[in-house]
N, C-alpha and C positions, 0 to 999 in steps of 0.2 A: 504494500500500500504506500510505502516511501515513495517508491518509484512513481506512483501514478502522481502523487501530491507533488513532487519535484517536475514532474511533464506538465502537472495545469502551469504550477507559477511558473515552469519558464515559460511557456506560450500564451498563458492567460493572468500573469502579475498585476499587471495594472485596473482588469477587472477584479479581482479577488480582492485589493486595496481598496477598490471603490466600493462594493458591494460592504466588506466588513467596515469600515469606515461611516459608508448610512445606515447598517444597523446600530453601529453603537451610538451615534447621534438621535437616533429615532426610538429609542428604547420602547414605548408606547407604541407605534405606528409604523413600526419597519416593514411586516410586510404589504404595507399600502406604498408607504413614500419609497421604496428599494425595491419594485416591484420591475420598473426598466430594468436596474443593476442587476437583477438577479438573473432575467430574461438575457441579457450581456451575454453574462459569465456564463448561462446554459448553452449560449450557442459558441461560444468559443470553446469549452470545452469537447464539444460534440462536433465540433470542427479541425479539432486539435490534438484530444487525446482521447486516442482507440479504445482505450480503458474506459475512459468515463461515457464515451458513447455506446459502446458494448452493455454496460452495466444499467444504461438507459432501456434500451431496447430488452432486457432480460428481467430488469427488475420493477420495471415503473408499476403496476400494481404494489410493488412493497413501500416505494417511493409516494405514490398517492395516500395511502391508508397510514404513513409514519405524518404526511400533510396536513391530513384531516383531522388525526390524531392532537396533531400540536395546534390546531385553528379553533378545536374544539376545547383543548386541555391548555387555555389560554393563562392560566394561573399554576396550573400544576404541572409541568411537562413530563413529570417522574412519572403521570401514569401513560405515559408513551413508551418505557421503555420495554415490553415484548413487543411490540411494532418496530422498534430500531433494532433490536434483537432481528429479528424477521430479516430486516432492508439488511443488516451488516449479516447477517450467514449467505444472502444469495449477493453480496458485492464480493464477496469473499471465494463463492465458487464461481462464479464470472472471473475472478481475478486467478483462479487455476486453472480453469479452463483454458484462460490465455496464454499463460506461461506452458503448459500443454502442446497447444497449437504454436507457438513459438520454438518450442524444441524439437515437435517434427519437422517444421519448417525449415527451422537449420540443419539438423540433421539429414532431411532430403536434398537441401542443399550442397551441403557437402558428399552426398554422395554422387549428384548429376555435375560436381566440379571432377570426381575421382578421387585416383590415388595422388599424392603428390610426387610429381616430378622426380626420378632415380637419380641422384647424385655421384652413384661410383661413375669412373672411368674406364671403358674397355678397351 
């Protein structure tokens, strides 16, 4: 999950500043006044890192119901957490599934390059 949080900020730094920046000003109202920012940083992530658009696409049902969760559970968010529970076990197999598909990938790769090059001399 480093990896993936090191791919938003380098591609999407300056949304993630902007977005956490108008929540902590807006503590009351963030998700009304940070409602652009957030739409922002959705699309640049999902534009940007495979992870987080993967995880979109596989988990938005877990991602909606931890939403609704906290729009509803607007004073107590602690009773959200078996919904992030939920959203963090299927971000988490989204996130092996990648790494998965990334080592066949290279692995197939390295096999449609060969063997490396013979170095003796005859």
């Amino acid at each position: 999950m480093d990896q993936t949080l090191d791919e938003v900020n380098k591609h999407c730094g300056d949304q993630v500043e902007a977005y956490a920046s108008c929540v902590d000003s807006h503590e009351d109202t963030w998700r009304t006044d940070c409602a652009e920012l957030r739409k922002a940083l959705t699309k640049c992530t999902d534009n940007n890192v495979t992870l987080m658009k993967m995880v979109r696409l596989n988990c938005q049902p877990m991602i909606d119901r931890y939403q609704s969760c906290l729009e509803k559970a607007d004073k107590d968010p602690s009773v959200c957490l078996d919904t992030l529970r939920d959203l963090y076990q299927c971000t988490e197999g989204v996130g092996q599934m990648m790494e998965k598909m990334n080592a066949l990938k290279t692995k197939h790769q390295k096999a449609a390059d060969g063997p490396p090059p013979s170095t003796s001399k005859e």
